[in-house]
VEXVEX-600003 format. One record per residue (C-alpha): residue in three letters; x, y, z; chain; residue number from 1. Coordinates in nm, 3 decimals, decimal comma. Example, Ala and Ser with C-alpha at 12.3 -4.5 7.8 and 13.67 -1.06 7.14 Angstrom:
# VEXVEX-600003
type	u	v	w	mol	seq
Ala	1,230	-0,450	0,780	A	1
Ser	1,367	-0,106	0,714	A	2
# end
This chain:
# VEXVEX-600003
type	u	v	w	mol	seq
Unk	1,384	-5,439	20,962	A	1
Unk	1,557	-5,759	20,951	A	2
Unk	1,610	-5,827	20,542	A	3
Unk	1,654	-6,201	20,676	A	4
Unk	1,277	-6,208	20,782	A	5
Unk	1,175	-5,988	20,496	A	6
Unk	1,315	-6,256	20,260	A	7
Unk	1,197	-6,552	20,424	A	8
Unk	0,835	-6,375	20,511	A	9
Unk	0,867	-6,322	20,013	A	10
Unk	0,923	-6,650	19,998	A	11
Unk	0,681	-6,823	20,189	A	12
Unk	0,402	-6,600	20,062	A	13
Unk	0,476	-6,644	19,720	A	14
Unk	0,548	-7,018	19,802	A	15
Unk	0,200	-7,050	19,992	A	16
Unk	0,005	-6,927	19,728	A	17
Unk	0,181	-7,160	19,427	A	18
Unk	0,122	-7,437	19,675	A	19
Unk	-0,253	-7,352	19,686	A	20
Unk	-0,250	-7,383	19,264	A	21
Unk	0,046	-7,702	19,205	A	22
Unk	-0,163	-7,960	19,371	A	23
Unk	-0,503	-7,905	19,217	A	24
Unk	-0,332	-7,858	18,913	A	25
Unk	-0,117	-8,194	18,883	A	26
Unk	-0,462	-8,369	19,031	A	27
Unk	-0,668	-8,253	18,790	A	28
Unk	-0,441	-8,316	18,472	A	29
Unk	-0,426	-8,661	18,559	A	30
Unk	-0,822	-8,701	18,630	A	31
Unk	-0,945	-8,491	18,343	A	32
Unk	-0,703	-8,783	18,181	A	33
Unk	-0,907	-8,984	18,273	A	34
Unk	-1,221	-8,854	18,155	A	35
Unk	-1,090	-8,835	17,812	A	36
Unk	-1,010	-9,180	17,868	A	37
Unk	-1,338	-9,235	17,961	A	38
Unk	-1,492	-9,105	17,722	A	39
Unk	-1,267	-9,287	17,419	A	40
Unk	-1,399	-9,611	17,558	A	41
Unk	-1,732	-9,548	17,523	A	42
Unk	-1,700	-9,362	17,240	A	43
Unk	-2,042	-9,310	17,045	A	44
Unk	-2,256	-9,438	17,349	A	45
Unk	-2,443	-9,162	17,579	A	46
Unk	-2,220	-9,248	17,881	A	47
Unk	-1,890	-9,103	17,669	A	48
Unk	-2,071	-8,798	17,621	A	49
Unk	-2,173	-8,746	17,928	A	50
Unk	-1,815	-8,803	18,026	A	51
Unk	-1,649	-8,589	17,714	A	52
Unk	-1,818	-8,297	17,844	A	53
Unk	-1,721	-8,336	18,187	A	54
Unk	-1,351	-8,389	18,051	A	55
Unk	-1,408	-8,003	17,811	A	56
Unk	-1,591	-7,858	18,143	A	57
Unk	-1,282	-7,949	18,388	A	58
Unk	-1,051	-7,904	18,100	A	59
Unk	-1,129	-7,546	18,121	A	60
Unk	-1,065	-7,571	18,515	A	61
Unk	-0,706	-7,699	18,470	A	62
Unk	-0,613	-7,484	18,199	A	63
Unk	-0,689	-7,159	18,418	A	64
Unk	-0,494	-7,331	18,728	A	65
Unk	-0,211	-7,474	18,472	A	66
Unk	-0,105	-7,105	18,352	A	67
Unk	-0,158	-6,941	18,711	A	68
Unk	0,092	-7,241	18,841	A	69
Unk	0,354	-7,126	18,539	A	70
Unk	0,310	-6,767	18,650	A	71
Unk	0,385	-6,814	19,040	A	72
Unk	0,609	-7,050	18,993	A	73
Unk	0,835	-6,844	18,755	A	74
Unk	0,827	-6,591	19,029	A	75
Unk	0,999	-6,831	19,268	A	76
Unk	1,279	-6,900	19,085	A	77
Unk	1,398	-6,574	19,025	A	78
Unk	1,393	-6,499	19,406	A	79
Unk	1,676	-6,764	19,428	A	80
Unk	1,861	-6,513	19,240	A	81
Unk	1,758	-6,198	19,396	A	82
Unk	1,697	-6,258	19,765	A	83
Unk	1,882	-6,572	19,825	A	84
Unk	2,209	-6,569	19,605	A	85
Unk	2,468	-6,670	19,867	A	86
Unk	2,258	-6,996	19,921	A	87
Unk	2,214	-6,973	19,520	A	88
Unk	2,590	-6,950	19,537	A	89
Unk	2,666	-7,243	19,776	A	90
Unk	2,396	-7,475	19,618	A	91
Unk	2,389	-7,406	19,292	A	92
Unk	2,572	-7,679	19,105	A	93
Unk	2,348	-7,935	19,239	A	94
Unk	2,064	-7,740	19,328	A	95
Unk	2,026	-7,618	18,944	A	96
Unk	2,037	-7,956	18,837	A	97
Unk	1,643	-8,100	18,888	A	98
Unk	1,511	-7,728	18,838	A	99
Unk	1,698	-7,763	18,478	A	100
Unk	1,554	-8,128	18,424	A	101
Unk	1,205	-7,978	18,515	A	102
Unk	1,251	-7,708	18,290	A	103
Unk	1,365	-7,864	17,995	A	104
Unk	1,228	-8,184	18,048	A	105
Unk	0,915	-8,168	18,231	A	106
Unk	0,779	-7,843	18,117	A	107
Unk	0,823	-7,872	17,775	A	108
Unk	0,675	-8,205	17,788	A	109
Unk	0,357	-8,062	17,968	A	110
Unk	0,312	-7,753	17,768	A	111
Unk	0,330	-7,910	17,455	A	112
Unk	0,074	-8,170	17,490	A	113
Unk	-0,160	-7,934	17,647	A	114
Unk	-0,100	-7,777	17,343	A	115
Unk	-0,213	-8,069	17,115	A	116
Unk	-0,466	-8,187	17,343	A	117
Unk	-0,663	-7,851	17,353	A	118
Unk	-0,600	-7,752	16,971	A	119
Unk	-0,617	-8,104	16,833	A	120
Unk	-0,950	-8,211	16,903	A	121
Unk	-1,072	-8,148	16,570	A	122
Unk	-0,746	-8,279	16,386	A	123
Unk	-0,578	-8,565	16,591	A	124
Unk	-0,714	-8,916	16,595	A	125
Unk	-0,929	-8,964	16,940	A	126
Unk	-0,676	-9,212	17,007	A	127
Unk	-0,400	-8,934	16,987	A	128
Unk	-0,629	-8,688	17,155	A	129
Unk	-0,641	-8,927	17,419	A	130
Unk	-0,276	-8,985	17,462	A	131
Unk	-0,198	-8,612	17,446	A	132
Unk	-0,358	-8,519	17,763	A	133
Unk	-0,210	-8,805	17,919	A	134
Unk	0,151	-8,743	17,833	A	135
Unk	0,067	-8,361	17,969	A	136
Unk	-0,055	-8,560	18,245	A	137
Unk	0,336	-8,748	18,299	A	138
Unk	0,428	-8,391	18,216	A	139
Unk	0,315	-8,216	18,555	A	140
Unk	0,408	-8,579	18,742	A	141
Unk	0,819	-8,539	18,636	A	142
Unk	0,770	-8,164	18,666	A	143
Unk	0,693	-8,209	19,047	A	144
Unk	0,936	-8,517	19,090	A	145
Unk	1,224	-8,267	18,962	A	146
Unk	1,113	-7,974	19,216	A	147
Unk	1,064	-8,239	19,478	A	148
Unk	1,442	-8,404	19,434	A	149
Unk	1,591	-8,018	19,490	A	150
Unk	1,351	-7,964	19,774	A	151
Unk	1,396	-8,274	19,932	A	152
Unk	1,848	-8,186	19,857	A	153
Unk	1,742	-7,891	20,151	A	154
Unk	1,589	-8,154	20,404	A	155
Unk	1,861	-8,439	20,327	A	156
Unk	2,133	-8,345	20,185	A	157
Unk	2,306	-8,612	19,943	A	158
Unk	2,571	-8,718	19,655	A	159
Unk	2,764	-8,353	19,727	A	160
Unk	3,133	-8,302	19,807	A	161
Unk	3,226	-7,961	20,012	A	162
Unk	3,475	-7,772	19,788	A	163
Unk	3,632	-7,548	20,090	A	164
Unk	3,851	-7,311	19,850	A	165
Unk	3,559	-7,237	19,660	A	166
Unk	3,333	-7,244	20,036	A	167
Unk	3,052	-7,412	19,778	A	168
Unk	2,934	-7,785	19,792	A	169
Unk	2,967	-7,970	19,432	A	170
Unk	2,744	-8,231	19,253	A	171
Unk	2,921	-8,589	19,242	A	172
Unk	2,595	-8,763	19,164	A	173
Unk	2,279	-8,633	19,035	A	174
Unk	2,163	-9,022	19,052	A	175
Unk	2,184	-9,013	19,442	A	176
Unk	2,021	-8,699	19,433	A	177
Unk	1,702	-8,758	19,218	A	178
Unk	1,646	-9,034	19,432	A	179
Unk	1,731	-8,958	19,774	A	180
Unk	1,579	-9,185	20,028	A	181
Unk	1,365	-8,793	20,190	A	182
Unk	1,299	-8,776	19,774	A	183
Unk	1,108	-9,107	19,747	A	184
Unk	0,901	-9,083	20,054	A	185
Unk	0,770	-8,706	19,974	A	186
Unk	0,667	-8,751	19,617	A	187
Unk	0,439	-9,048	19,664	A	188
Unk	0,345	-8,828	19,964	A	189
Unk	0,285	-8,529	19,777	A	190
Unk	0,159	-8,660	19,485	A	191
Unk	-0,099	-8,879	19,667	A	192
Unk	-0,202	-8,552	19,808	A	193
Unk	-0,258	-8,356	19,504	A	194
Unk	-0,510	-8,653	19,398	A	195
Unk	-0,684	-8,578	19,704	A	196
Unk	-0,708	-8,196	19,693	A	197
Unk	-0,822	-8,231	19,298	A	198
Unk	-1,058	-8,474	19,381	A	199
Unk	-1,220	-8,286	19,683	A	200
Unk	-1,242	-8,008	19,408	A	201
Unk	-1,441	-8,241	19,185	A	202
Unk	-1,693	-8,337	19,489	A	203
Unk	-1,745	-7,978	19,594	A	204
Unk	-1,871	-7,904	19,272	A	205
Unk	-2,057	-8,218	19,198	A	206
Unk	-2,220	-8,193	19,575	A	207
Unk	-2,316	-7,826	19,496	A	208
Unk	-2,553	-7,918	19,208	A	209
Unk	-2,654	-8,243	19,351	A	210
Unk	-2,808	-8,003	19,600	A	211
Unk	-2,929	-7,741	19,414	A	212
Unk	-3,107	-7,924	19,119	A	213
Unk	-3,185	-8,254	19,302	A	214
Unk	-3,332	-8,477	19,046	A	215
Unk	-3,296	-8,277	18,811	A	216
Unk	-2,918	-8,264	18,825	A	217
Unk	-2,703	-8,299	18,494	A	218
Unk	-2,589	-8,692	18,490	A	219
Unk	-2,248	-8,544	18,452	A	220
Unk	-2,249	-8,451	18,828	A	221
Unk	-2,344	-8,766	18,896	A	222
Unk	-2,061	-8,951	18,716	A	223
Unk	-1,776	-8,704	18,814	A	224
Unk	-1,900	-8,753	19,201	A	225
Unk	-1,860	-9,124	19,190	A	226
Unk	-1,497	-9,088	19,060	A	227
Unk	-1,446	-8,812	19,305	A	228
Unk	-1,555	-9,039	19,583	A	229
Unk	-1,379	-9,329	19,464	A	230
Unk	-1,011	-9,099	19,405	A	231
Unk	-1,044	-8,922	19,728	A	232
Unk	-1,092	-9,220	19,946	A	233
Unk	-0,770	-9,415	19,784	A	234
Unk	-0,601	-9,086	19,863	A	235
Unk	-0,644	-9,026	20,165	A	236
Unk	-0,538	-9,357	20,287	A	237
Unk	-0,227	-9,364	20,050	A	238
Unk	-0,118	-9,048	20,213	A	239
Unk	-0,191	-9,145	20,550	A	240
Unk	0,014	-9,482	20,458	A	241
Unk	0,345	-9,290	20,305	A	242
Unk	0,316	-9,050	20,584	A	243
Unk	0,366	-9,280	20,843	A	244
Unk	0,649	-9,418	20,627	A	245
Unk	0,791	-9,063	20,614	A	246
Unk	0,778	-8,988	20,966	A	247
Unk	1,017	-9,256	21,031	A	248
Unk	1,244	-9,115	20,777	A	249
Unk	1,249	-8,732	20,921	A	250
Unk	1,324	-8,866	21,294	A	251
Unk	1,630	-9,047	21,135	A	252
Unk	1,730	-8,718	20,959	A	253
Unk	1,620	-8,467	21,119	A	254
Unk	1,515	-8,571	21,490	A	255
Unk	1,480	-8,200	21,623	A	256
Unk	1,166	-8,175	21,323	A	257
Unk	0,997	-8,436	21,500	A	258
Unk	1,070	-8,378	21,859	A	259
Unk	0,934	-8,039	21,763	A	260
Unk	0,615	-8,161	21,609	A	261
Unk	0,510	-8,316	21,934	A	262
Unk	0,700	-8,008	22,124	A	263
Unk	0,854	-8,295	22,315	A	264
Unk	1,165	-8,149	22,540	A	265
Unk	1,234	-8,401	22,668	A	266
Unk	1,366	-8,782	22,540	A	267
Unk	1,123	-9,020	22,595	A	268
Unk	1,051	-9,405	22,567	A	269
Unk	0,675	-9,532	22,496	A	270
Unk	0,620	-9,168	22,356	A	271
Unk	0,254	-8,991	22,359	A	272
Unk	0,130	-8,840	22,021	A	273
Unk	-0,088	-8,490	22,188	A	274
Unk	-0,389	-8,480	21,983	A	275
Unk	-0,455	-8,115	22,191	A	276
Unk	-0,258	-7,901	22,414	A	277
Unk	-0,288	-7,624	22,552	A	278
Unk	0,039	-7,470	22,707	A	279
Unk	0,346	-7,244	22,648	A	280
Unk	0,486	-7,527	22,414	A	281
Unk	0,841	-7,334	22,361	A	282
Unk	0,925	-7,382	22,769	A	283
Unk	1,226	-7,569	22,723	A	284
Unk	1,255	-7,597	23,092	A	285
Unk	1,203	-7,970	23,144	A	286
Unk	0,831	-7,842	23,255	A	287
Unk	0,663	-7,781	22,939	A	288
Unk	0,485	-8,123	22,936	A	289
Unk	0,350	-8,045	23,315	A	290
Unk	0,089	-7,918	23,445	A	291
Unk	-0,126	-7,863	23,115	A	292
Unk	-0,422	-7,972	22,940	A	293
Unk	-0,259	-8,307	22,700	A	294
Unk	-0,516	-8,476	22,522	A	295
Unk	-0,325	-8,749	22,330	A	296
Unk	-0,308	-9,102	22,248	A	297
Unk	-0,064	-9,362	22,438	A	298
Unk	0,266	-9,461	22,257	A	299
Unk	0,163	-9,241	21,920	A	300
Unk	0,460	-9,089	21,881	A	301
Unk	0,684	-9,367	21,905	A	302
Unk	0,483	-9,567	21,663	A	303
Unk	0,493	-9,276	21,399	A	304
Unk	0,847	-9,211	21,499	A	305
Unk	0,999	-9,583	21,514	A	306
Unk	0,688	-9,799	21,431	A	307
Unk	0,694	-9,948	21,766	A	308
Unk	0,471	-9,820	22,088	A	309
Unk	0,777	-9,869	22,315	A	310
Unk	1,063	-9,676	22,099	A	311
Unk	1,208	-9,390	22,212	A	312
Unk	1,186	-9,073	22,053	A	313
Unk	1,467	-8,810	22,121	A	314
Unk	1,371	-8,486	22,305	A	315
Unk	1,418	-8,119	22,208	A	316
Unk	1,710	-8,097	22,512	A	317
Unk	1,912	-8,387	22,385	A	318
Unk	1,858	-8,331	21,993	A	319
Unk	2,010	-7,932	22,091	A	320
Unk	2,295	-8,083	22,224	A	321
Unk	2,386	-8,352	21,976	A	322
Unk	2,389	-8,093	21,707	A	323
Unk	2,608	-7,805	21,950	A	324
Unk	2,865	-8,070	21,975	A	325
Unk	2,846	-8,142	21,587	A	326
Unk	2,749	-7,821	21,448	A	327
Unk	2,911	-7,537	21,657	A	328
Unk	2,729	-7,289	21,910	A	329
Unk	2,408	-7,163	21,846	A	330
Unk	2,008	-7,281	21,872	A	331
Unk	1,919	-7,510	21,653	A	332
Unk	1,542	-7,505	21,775	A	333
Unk	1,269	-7,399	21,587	A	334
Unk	0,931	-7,249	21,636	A	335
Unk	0,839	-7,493	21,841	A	336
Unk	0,458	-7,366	21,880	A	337
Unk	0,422	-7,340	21,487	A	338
Unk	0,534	-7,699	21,423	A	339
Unk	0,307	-7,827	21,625	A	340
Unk	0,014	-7,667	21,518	A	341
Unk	0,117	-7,716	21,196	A	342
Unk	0,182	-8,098	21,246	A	343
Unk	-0,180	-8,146	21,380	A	344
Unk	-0,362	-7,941	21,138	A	345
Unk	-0,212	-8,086	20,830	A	346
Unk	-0,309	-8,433	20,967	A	347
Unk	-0,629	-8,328	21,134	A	348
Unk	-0,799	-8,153	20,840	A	349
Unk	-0,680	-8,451	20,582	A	350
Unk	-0,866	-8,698	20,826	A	351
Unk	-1,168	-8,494	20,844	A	352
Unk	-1,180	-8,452	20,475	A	353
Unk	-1,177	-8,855	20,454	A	354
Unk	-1,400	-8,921	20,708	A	355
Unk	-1,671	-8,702	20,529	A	356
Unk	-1,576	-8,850	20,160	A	357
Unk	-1,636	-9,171	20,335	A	358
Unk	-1,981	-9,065	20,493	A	359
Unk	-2,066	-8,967	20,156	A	360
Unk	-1,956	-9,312	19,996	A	361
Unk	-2,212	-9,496	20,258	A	362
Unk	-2,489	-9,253	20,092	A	363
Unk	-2,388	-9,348	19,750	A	364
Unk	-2,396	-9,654	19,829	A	365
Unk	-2,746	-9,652	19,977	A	366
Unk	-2,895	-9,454	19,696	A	367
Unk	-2,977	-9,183	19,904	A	368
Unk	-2,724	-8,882	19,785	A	369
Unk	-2,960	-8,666	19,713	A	370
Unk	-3,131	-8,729	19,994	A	371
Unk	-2,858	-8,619	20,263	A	372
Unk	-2,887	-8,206	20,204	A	373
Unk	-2,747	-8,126	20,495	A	374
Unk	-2,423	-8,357	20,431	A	375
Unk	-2,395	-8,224	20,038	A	376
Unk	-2,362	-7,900	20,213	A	377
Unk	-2,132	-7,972	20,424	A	378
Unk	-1,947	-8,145	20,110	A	379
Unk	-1,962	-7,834	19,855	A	380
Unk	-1,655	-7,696	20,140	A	381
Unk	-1,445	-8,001	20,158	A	382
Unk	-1,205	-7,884	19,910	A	383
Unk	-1,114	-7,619	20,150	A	384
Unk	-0,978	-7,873	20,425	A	385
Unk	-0,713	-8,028	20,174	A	386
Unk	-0,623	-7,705	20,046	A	387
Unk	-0,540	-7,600	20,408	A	388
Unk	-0,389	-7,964	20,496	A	389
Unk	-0,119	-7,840	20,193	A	390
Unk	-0,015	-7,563	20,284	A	391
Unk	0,017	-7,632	20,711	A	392
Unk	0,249	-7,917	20,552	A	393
Unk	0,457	-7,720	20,363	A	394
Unk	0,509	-7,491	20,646	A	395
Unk	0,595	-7,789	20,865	A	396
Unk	0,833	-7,904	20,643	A	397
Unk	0,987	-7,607	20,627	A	398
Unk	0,974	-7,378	20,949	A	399
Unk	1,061	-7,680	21,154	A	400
Unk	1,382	-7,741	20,941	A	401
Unk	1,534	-7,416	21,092	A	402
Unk	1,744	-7,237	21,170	A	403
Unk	1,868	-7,457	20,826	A	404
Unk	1,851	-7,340	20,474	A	405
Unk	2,018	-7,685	20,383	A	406
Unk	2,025	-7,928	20,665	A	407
Unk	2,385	-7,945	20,797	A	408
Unk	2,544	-7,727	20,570	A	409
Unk	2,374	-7,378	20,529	A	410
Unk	2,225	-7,188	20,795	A	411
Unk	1,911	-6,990	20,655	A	412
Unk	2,087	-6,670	20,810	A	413
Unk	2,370	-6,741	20,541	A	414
Unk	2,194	-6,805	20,293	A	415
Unk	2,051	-6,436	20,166	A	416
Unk	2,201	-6,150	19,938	A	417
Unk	2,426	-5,976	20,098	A	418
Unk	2,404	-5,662	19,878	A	419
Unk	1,994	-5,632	19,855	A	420
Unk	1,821	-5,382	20,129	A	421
Unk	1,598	-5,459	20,345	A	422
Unk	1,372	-5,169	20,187	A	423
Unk	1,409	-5,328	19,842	A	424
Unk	1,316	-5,649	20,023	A	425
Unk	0,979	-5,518	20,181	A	426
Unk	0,875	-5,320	19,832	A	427
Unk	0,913	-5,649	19,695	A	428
Unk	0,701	-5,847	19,949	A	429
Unk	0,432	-5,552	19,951	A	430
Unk	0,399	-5,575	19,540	A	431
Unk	0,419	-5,932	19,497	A	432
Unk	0,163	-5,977	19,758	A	433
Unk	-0,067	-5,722	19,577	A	434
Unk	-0,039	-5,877	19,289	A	435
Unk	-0,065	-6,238	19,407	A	436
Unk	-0,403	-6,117	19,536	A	437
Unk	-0,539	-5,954	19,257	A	438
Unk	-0,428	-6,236	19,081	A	439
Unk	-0,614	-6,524	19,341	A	440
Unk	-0,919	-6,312	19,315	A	441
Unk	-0,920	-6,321	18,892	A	442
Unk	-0,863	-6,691	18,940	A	443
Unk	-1,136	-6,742	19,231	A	444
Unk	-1,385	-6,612	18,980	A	445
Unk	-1,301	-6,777	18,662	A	446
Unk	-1,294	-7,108	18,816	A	447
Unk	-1,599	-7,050	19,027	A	448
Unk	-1,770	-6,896	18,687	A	449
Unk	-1,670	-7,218	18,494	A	450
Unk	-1,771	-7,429	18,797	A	451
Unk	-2,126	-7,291	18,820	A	452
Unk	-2,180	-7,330	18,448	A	453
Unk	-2,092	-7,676	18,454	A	454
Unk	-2,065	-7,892	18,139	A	455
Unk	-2,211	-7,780	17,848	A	456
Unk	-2,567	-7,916	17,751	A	457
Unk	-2,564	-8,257	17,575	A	458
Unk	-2,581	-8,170	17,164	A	459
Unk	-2,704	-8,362	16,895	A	460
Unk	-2,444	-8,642	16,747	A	461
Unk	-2,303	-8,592	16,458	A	462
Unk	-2,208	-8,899	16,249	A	463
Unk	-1,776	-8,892	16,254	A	464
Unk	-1,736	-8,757	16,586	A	465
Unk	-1,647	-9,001	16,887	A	466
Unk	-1,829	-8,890	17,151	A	467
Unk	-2,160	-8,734	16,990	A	468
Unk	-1,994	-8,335	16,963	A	469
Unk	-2,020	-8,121	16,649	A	470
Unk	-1,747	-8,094	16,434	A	471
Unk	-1,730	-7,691	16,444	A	472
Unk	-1,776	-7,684	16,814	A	473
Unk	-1,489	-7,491	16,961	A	474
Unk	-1,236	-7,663	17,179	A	475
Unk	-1,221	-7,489	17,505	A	476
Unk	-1,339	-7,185	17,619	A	477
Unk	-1,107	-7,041	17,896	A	478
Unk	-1,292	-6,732	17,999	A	479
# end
């Protein structure tokens, strides 16, 4: 077998499943934040706590997905090492620049507040409580703008000079790379997005016991769905809003990502966005657009592309061309059929996820939540549609970049060990994904243990204590 494919095939499974964690994890930091915060302002009334045990309860949500995030991610950085050191090799003085600011920076920053906020309840100030799960909050924020700059290096490559002796590129300014114009478009993106998964993660939750208890239903539930509602809905729109921004920005950079998320072949003014096809989208015979069932909408991809229903949006053909005559001899086409399914379903399934957040805002507002069953069930799934939007954007963003490991410098084919078997390679893969599994089931049921549970029932306030909890009552309880 191919130890290319095997490689690539490590990667994006172990990359898949960290993606699944990362979002829900920087989401929820920031939102439990906000429960705290919450809570601290209404301090000694019943509303703060009802909202300091929905902050413990989801506490002990993000802790689980914090250390699972730490463990996957860990993984990921040694296969730069391992499976990828020519490109490791090439890279590696700018590359190794944001991964160090995350890690010394970033991590440090997170992991050491978490620290304080979970064992400091019962010593810190709630003032300082407060503050310590928001600086763990800023924590996860830098951590992904860090990961997101040397990502974002790949797509757009920036303040590098090529060193040909040494056949390596070299870092002339780390300023141009932590905030590269790809950089500044895909963290607001990105980040906007983990709001929106965490927050569909709150509602699912929230919508299950709204359903199952009714009127009955812990006022906690209540409270957390509002800000659910409230978060996911701001999302969704900020996303859709810096996507459209970023769309503009990848046919500028990379036109043949973009011509291949509407499998376009062909260049064309007054471009159609295809909400549906069905047809052998990799025909790059000038026919591939005939002849085939095109559902789309008039002038959408020009107005993504160029923000204007009459621009013109460069085809497959011309885009292969541009980059033989710059680039050398070879196909620089991707998978066409996989980023355009990919394209769609990462939009598709963030737009359903909004329209049904905002069908369940017109029930909130109408007092009659508990009333709609059949839409709370419907609502205890949504967090699986931004999950999946995540992930079928990562794989855009990164299948439809090749065949380039860095755009316009490395080819992914150049980029892997030369001295590492493919047999080594596939044990690898095979062990990892094993133990990713074992380790997504563990998590599944720890989560959906703690979910179930919900907060802990209201206790009696004792005089001293902010938010009505006993003194001796213990911080967290992970498992």
């Amino acid at each position: 077998m191919d130890p290319v494919i095997l490689a690539r095939w490590q990667f994006a499974t172990t990359t898949v499943y960290h993606f699944l964690i990362v979002p829900l994890s920087i989401g929820l930091t920031a939102l439990v934040a906000a429960m705290q915060t919450l809570a601290y302002r209404k301090r000694g009334t019943e509303a703060g706590a009802v909202w300091d045990r929905s902050a413990r309860s989801w506490g002990r949500i993000m802790l689980v997905l914090f250390a699972l995030g730490v463990v996957t991610g860990i993984v990921q950085e040694f296969q730069f090492g391992m499976n990828w050191s020519k490109y490791s090799r090439f890279v590696g003085d700018i590359f190794g620049a944001p991964l160090a600011m995350e890690g010394l920076i970033a991590f440090f920053l997170e992991s050491t507040f978490l620290g304080l906020w979970i064992f400091g309840r019962d010593v810190l100030s709630p003032r300082m409580h407060c503050a310590a799960i928001w600086l763990a909050a800023a924590g996860t924020t830098i951590s992904a703008y860090f990961i997101l700059a040397a990502n974002s290096f790949m797509q757009h490559p920036v303040g590098l000079r090529y060193d040909a002796a040494k056949q390596r590129v070299e870092l002339t300014s780390i300023w141009k790379v932590l905030f590269n114009s790809t950089q500044l478009v895909t963290f607001p993106h990105t980040i906007l997005a983990a709001f929106m998964t965490a927050s569909a993660l709150l509602l699912s939750v929230s919508a299950y016991h709204l359903r199952r208890r009714g009127a009955d239903t812990d006022p906690a539930h209540r409270k957390v769905a509002g800000m659910a509602l409230g978060v996911l809905l701001v999302s969704v729109v900020g996303v859709s809003a810096v996507g459209h921004v970023q769309g503009q920005i990848m046919t500028d950079q990379q036109p043949m990502k973009m011509a291949a998320a509407e499998a376009l072949w062909d260049t064309e003014k007054s471009a159609d966005f295809s909400l549906f096809a069905y047809a052998d989208l990799d025909a790059g015979n000038g026919n591939a657009g005939k002849n085939r069932i095109n559902i789309s909408i008039p002038g959408g991809l020009s107005l993504l592309a160029t923000n204007s229903t009459d621009g013109t949006v460069k085809g497959i053909n011309d885009v292969q061309r541009a980059e033989i005559a710059k680039y050398g001899p070879g196909s620089y086409v991707p998978v066409v059929w996989l980023a355009y399914w990919s394209f769609r379903l990462m939009i598709g399934l963030g737009v359903l996820a909004g329209l049904i957040a905002l069908l369940l805002a017109v029930q909130w507002r109408r007092g009659r939540l508990d009333r709609s069953r059949r839409l709370l069930r419907v609502t205890t799934w949504i967090v699986g549609l931004p999950l999946l939007a995540n992930s079928f954007g990562w794989l855009f963003t990164e299948t439809a970049r090749q065949p380039w490991l860095v755009y316009g410098l490395l080819r992914t084919k150049d980029g892997v060990s030369p001295n590492v078997s493919a047999g080594a390679v596939l044990a690898t893969l095979i062990g990892f994904t094993a133990l990713y599994g074992v380790l997504g089931i563990a998590c599944f049921r720890i989560v959906r243990r703690i979910a179930l549970h919900g907060p802990d029932a209201p206790s009696t306030p004792v005089e001293g204590t902010p938010t009505g909890r006993p003194i001796d009552d213990p911080v967290l309880s992970l498992i």
